[in-house]
C-alpha positions as CSV (number, residue, x, y, z in Angstrom):
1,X,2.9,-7.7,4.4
2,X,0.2,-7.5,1.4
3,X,1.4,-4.3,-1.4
4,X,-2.1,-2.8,-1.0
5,X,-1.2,-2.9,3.4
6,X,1.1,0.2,3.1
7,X,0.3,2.9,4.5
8,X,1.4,5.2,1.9
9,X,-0.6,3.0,-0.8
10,X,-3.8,3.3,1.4
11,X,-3.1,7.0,2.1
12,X,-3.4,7.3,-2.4
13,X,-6.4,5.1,-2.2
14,X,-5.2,2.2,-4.4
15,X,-7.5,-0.7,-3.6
16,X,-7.4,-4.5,-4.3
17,X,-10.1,-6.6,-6.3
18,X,-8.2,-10.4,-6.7
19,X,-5.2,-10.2,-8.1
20,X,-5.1,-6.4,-9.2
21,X,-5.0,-3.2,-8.4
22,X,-7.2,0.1,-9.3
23,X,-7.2,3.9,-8.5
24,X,-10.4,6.1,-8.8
25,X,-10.5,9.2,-10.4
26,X,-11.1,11.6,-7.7
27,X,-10.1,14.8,-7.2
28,X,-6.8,14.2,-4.4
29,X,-5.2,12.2,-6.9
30,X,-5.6,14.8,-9.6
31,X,-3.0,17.1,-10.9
32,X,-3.5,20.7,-12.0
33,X,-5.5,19.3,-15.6
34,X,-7.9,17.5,-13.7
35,X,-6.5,14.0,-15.1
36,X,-4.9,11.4,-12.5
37,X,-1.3,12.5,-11.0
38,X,2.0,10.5,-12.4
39,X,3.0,10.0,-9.0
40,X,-0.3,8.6,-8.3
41,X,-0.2,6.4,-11.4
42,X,3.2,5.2,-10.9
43,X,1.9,4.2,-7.0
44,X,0.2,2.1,-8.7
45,X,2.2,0.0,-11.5
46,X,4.8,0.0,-8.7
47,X,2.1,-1.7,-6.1
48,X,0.9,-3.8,-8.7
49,X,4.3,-4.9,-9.7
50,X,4.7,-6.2,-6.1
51,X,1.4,-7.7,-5.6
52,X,2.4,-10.0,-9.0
53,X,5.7,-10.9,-7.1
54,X,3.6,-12.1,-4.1
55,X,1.6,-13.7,-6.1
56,X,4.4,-15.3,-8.4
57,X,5.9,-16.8,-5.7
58,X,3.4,-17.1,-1.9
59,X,6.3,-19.2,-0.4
60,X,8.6,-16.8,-0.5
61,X,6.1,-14.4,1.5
62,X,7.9,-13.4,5.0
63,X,11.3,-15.6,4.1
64,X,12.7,-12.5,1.5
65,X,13.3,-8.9,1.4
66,X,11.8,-7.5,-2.0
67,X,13.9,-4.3,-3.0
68,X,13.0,-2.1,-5.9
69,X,16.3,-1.2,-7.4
70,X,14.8,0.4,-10.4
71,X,12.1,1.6,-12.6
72,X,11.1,3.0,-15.9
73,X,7.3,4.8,-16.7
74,X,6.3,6.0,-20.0
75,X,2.7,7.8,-20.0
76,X,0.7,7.3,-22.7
77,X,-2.5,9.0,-22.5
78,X,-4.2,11.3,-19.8
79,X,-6.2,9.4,-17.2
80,X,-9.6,11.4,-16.7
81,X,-11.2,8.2,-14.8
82,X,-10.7,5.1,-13.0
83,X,-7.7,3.1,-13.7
84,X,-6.8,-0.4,-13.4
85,X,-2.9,-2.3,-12.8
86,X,-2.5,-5.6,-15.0
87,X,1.5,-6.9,-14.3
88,X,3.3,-9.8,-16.2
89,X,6.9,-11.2,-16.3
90,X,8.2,-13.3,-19.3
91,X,8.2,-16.8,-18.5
92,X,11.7,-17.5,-19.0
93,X,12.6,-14.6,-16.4
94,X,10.6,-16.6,-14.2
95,X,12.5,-19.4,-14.5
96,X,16.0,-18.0,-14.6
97,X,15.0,-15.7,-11.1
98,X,13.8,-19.5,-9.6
99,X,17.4,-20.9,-10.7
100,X,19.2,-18.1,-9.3
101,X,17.5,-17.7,-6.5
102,X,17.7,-21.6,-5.3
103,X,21.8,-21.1,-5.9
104,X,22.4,-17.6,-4.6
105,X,19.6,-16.5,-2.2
106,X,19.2,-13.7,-4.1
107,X,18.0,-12.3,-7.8
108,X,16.7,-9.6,-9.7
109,X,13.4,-9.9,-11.8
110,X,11.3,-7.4,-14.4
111,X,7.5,-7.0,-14.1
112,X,5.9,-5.2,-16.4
113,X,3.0,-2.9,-15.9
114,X,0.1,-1.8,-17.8
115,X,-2.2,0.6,-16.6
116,X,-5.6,1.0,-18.6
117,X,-9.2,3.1,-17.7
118,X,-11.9,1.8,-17.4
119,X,-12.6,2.4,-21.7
120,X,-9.2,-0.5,-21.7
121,X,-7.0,2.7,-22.9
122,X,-3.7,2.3,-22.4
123,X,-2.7,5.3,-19.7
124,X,0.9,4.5,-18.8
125,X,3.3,1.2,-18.8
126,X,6.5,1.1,-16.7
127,X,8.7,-1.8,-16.2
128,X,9.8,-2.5,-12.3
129,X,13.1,-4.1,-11.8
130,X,12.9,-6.2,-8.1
131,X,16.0,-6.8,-6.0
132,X,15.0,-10.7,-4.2
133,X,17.1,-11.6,-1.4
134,X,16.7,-14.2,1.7
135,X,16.1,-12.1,5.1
């Protein structure tokens, strides 16, 4: 199943465009100072962080159970309008989840999240720690 097919992401209104995600600033996803909801923003580092995996590794897609085991936010700056999930993993981690996974059926991997408005300000980064294992 695609990150942005969950229901819960749909019901926040986190929508796809290639290989990112984005959240409009609109007023259900707002908090009580009118700027976008940390829940809201950390739906969607936390999709995006998925989406990245999918796209890391398509073969994998269907054949795995992707866990998050755990997760670290830190906001930045308020997010007064639309924001958009960029996601990365150190090339080295890459390799050491492939190695792991091709002996164990199983590994852990970090994706880093950046989220940034539509100005390219920073909002909020969090770092998403994924559980990999064979179904």
């Amino acid at each position: 199943m695609k990150a942005t097919e969950i229901e819960f992401v749909k019901l926040v209104g986190i929508e796809q465009s290639g290989d990112s995600v984005s959240l409009a600033y609109k007023k259900d996803v707002q908090n009580h100072i009118n700027t976008i909801h940390a829940s809201a923003q950390f739906t969607l580092a936390e999709t995006q962080s998925g989406l990245y995996l999918q796209t890391l590794f398509p073969e994998l897609e269907g054949s795995v159970v992707p866990l998050l085991r755990e997760s670290k936010m830190k906001y930045k700056k308020p997010a007064i309008k639309e924001i958009f999930a960029f996601a990365s993993v150190d090339d080295a981690d890459v390799v050491k989840f492939q190695e792991q996974f091709l002996k164990k059926g199983r590994a852990t991997l970090e994706v880093k999240v950046c989220i940034k408005d539509s100005d390219d300000i920073c909002t909020a980064e969090g770092t998403f720690g994924w559980f990999i294992s064979k179904i």
